[in-house]
C-alpha positions as CSV (number, residue, x, y, z in Angstrom):
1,X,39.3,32.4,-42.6
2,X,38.6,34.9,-40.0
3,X,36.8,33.7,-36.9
4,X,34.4,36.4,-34.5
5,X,32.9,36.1,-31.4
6,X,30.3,38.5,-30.1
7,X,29.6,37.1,-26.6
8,X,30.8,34.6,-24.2
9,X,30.0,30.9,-24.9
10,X,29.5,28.0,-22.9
11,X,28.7,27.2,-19.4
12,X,27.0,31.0,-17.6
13,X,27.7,32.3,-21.2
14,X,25.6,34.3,-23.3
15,X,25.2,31.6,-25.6
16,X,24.1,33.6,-29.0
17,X,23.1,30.8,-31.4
18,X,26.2,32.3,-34.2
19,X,28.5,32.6,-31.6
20,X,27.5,28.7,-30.5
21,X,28.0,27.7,-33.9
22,X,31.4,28.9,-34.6
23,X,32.5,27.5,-31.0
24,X,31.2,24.0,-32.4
25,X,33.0,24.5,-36.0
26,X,36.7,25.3,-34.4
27,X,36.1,23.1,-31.3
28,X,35.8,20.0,-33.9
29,X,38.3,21.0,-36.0
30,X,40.9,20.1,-33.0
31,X,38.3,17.2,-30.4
32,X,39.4,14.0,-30.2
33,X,35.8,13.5,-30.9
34,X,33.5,16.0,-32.8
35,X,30.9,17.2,-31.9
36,X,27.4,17.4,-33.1
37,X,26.9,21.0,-34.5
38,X,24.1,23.3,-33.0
39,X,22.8,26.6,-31.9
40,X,22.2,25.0,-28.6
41,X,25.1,24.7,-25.6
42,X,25.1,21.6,-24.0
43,X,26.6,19.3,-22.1
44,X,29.1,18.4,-24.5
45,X,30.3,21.0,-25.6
46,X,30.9,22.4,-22.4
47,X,32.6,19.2,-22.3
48,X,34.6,20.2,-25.0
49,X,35.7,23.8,-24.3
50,X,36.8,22.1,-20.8
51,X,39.2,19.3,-22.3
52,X,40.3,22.0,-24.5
53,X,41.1,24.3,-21.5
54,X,43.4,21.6,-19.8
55,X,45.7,22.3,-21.7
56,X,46.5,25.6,-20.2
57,X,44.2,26.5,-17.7
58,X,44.5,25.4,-13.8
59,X,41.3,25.9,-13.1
60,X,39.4,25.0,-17.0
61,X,35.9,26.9,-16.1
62,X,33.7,25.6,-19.8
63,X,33.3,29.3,-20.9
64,X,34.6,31.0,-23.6
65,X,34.8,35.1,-23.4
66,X,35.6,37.7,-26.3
67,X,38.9,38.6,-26.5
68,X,40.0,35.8,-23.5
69,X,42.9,33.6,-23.3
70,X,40.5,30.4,-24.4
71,X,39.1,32.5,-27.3
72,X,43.1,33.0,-28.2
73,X,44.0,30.2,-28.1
74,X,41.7,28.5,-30.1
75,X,41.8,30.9,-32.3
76,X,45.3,30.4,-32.6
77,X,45.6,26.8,-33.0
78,X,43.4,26.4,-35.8
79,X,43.9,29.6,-37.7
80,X,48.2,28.3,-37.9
81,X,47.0,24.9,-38.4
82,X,44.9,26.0,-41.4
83,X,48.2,28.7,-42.8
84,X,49.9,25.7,-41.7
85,X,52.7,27.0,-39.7
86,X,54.3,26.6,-36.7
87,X,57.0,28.8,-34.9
88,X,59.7,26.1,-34.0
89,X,60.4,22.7,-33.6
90,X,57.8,19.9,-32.1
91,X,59.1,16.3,-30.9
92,X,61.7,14.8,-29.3
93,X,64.7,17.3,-28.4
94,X,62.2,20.1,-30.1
95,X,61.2,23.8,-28.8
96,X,57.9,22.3,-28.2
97,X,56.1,26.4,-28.2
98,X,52.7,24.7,-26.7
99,X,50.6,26.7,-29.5
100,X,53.2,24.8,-31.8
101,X,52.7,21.2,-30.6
102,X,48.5,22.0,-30.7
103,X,48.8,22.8,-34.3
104,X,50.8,19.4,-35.0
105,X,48.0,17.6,-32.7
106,X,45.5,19.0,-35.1
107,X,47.3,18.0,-38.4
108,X,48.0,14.8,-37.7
109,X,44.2,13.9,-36.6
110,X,43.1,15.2,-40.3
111,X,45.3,12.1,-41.2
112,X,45.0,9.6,-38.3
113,X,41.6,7.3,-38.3
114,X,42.7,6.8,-34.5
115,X,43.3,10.7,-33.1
116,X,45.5,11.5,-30.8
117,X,44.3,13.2,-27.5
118,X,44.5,17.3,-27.7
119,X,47.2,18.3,-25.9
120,X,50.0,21.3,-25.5
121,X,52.3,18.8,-24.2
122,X,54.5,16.6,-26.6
123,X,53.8,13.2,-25.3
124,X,55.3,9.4,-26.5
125,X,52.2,9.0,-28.7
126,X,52.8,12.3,-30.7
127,X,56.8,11.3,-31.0
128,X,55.4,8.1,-32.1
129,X,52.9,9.2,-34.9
130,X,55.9,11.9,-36.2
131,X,58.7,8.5,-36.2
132,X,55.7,7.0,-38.2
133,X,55.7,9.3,-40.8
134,X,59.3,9.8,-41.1
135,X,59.9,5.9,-41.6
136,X,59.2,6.0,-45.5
137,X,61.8,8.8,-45.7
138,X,64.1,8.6,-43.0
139,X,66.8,5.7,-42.3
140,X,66.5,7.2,-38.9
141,X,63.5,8.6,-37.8
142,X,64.2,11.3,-34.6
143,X,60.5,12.3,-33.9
144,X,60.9,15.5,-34.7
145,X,59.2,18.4,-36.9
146,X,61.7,21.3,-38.0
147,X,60.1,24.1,-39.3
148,X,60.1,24.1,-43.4
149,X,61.8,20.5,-42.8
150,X,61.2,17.2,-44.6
151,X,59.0,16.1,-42.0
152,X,56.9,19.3,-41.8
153,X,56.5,19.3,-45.6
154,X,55.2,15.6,-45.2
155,X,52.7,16.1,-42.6
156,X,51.1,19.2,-44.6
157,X,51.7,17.8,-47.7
158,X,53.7,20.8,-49.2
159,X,56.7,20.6,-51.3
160,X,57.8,17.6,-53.8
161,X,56.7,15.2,-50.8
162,X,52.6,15.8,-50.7
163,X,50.2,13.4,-49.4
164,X,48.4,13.2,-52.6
165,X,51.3,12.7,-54.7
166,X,51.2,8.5,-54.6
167,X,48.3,6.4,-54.1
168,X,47.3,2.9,-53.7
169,X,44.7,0.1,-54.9
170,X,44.0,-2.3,-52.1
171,X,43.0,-5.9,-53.5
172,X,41.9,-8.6,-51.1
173,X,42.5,-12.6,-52.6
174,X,40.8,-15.8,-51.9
175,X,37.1,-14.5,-51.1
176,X,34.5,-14.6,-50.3
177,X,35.1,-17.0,-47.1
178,X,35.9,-16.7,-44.7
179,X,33.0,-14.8,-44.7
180,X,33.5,-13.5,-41.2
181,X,36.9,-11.7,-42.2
182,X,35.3,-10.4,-45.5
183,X,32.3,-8.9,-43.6
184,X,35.1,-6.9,-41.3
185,X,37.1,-6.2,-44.0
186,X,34.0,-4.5,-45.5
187,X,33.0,-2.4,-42.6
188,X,36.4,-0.8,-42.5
189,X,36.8,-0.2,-46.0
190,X,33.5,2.1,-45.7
191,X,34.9,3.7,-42.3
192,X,37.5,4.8,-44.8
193,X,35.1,5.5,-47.3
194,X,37.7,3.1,-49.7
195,X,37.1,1.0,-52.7
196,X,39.1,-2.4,-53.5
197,X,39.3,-5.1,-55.7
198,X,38.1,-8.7,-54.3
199,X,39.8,-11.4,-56.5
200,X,37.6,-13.7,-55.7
201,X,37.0,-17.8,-56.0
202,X,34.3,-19.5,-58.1
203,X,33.7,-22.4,-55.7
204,X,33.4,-20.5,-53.0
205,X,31.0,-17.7,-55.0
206,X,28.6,-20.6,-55.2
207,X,28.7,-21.3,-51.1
208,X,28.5,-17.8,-50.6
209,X,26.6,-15.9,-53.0
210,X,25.3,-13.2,-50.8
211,X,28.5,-12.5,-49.3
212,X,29.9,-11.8,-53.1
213,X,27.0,-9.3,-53.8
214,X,27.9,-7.6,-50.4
215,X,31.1,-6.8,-52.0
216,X,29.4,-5.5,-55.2
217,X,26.9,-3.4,-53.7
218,X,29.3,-1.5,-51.5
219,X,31.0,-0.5,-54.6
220,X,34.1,-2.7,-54.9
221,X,35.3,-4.5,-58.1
222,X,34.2,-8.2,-57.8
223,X,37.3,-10.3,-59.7
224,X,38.7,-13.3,-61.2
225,X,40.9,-15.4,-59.3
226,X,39.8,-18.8,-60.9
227,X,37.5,-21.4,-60.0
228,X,39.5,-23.9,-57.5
229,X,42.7,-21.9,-56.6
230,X,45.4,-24.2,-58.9
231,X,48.5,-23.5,-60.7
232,X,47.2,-22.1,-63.8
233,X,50.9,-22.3,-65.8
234,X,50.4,-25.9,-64.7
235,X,47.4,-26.7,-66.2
236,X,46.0,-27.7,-70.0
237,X,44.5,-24.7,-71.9
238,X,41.3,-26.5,-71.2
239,X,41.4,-26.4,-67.7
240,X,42.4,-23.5,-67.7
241,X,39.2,-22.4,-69.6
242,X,37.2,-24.2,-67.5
243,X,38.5,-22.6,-64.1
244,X,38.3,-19.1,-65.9
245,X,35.0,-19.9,-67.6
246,X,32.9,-21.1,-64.4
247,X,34.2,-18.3,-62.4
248,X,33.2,-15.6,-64.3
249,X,29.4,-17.5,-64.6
250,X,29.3,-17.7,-60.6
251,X,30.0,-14.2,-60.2
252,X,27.8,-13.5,-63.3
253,X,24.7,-15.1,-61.4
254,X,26.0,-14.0,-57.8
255,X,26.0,-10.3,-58.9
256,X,25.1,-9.4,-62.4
257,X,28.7,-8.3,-63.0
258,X,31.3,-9.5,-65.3
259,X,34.6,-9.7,-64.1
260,X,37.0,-7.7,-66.2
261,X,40.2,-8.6,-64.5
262,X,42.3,-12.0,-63.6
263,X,44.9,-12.7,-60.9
264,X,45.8,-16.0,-61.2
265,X,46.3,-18.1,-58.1
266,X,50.2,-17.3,-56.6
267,X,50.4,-14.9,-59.3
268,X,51.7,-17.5,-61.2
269,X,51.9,-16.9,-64.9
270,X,50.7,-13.5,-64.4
271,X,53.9,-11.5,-64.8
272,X,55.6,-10.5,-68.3
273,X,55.9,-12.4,-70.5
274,X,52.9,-13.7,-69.4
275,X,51.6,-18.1,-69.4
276,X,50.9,-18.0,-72.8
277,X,47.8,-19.9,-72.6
278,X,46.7,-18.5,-69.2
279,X,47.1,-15.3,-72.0
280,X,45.2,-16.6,-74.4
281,X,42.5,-17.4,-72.9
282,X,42.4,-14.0,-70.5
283,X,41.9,-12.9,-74.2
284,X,39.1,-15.1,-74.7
285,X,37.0,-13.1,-72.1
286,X,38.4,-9.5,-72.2
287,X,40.1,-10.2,-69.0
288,X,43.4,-8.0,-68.3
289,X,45.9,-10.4,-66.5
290,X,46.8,-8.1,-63.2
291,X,48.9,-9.1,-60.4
292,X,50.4,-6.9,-57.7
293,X,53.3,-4.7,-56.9
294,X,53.2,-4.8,-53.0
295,X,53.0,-8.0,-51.3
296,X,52.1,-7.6,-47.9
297,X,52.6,-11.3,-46.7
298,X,49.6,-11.3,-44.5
299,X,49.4,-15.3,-45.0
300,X,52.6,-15.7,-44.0
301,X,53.0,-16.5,-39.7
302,X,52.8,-14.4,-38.0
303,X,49.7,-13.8,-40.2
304,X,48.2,-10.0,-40.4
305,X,49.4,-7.0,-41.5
306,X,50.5,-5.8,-38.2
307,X,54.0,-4.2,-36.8
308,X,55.7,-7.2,-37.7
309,X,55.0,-7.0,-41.2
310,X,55.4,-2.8,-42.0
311,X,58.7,-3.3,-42.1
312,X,59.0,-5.4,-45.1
313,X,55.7,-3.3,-46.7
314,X,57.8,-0.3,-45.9
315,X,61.1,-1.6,-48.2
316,X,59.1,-2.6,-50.8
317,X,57.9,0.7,-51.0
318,X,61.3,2.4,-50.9
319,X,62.4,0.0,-53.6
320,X,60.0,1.7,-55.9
321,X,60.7,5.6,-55.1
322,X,60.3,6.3,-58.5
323,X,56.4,4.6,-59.2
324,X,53.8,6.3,-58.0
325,X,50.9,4.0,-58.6
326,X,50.7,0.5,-56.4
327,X,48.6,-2.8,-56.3
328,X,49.0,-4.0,-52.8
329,X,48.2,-7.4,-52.1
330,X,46.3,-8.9,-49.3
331,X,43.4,-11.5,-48.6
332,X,40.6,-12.4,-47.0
333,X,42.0,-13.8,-43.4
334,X,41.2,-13.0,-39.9
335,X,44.1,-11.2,-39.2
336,X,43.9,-9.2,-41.4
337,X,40.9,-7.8,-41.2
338,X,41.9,-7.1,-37.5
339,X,44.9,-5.1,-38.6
340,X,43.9,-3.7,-41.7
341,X,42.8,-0.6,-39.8
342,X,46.2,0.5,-38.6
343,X,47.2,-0.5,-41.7
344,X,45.4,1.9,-43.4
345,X,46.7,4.8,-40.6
346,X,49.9,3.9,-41.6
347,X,49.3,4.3,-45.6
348,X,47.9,8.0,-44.7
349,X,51.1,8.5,-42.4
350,X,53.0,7.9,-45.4
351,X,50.9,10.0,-47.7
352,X,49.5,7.6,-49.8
353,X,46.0,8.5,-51.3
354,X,43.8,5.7,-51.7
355,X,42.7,4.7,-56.1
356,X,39.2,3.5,-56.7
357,X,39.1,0.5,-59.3
């Protein structure tokens, strides 16, 4: 898309309302924080154009002039980062052209939900968000972006290795309580603007009803995952029934909603061939019997889904190159909530897209 200016913008600038526009539009395209558009210059955005100008002015001055370096090199960095090309190599050991490590700035905040800070300097953050992405890939990840490399391809999702080309559905066990970490769990889910599956406990659908219809009205599936959390390829076919059966009338009155999926409790009896009367009686109900195909181990200590546990997400993942559709597994803890945003960064980083139910 071509970009013109037809005066000088910003602070002692001629400030024409199109030209303050298009300043706004390219400004946020690369701000660690965008900025409300307008016609109007204000303080931020001579905010902006400043932090911008650090970069590679000694004295940053707020203005941008036709045909000056700060109109170049905004210009630059987000007409490459939209042709998506950079000139040489960004990272650790890299050429690290500063117009070059801008544009790689600017692509990895479309994907990060914590951007990184602007900058033409390659800094330990930057190497760290490229090993990130290189982990699901690379035995050895060197934090560095060759051009038309693996890693390039990755992070602008050309080539066989796109960001859209797997996804995942998150599903959350054991709701609703603690209601606490299922409220948090919620809020970050709609940062994300994600939808997930909440296999959820009769008993504790009764104590909590509201919190249940909280997870239906911000469009997640509300699911089965039995009445009182037992063995079901323990039980009798009859208590079986009865733990499916008074599960699917809590959620029924909680939410209007009939459950059309089951994960029983430890996914137990819910993998080929499946419990035959755990089967049976999933039949009884329409339920599809659905368990997982990443297990995050957030219950396990150290609890979360934090550093500590990526690794093991990570060679899950690898075992399954070929699949390109995953269940991951977590549930409704504390910890979890508090990690599941990097958690999320990390599933972008890899280019995961995320499934609705």
């Amino acid at each position: 898309m071509a970009y013109t200016l037809g005066g000088s913008v910003g602070q002692d600038g001629e400030n024409r309302p199109e030209d303050v526009i298009t300043v706004y539009t390219l400004l946020n395209r690369i701000l660690l924080q965008p900025l409300p558009v307008s016609d109007q210059v204000t303080e931020e955005l001579i905010l902006g154009i400043i932090t911008f100008q650090e970069g590679f002015l000694f004295r940053p001055d707020g203005r941008i002039d036709v045909g000056g370096r700060t109109w170049r090199e905004l210009l630059h960095v987000v007409e490459a980062a939209e042709r998506e090309e950079i000139g040489g190599s960004v990272g650790e050991g890299g050429d690290n052209h500063p117009q070059d490590v801008r544009i790689v700035y600017a692509l990895f905040n479309e994907l990060l939900s914590r951007p990184l800070a602007v900058s033409d300097a390659v800094t330990d953050e930057l190497i760290r968000a490229i090993r990130d992405l290189q982990r699901p890939f690379m035995a050895h990840p060197d934090g560095r972006i060759d051009v038309g490399g693996r890693t390039w391809q990755r992070l602008t999702g050309k080539g066989g290795t796109g960001k859209s080309v797997k996804s995942v559905l998150l599903s959350f066990d054991d709701g609703p309580e603690p209601t606490g970490a299922l409220y948090a769990i919620l809020d970050v889910l709609a940062r994300h603007d994600i939808r997930a599956e909440f296999y959820v406990l009769g008993q504790e659908v009764d104590a909590n009803p509201a919190a249940v219809r909280a997870i239906a009205e911000r469009g997640h599936a509300v699911q089965n995952h039995s009445y009182s959390h037992i063995n079901l390829a323990r039980a009798g076919k009859s208590t079986v029934r009865r733990e499916i059966r008074k599960t699917q009338e809590s959620i029924e009155r909680a939410t209007g909603i009939s459950p059309t999926r089951i994960r029983p409790p430890y996914g137990a009896g819910g993998w080929a061939p499946y419990d035959a009367e755990l089967a049976a009686v999933a039949q009884e109900y329409a339920l599809q019997i659905q368990n997982w195909d990443i297990d995050t181990e957030d219950w396990r200590s150290p609890r979360g889904i934090g550093p500590h546990k990526l690794a093991v997400i990570e060679r899950q993942f690898q075992q399954r190159q070929h699949q390109t559709e995953f269940n991951v597994l977590m549930h409704v803890l504390g910890d979890t909530a508090a990690d599941l945003e990097e958690f999320i960064q990390s599933l972008k980083l890899w280019g995961f897209d995320f499934a609705r139910p």
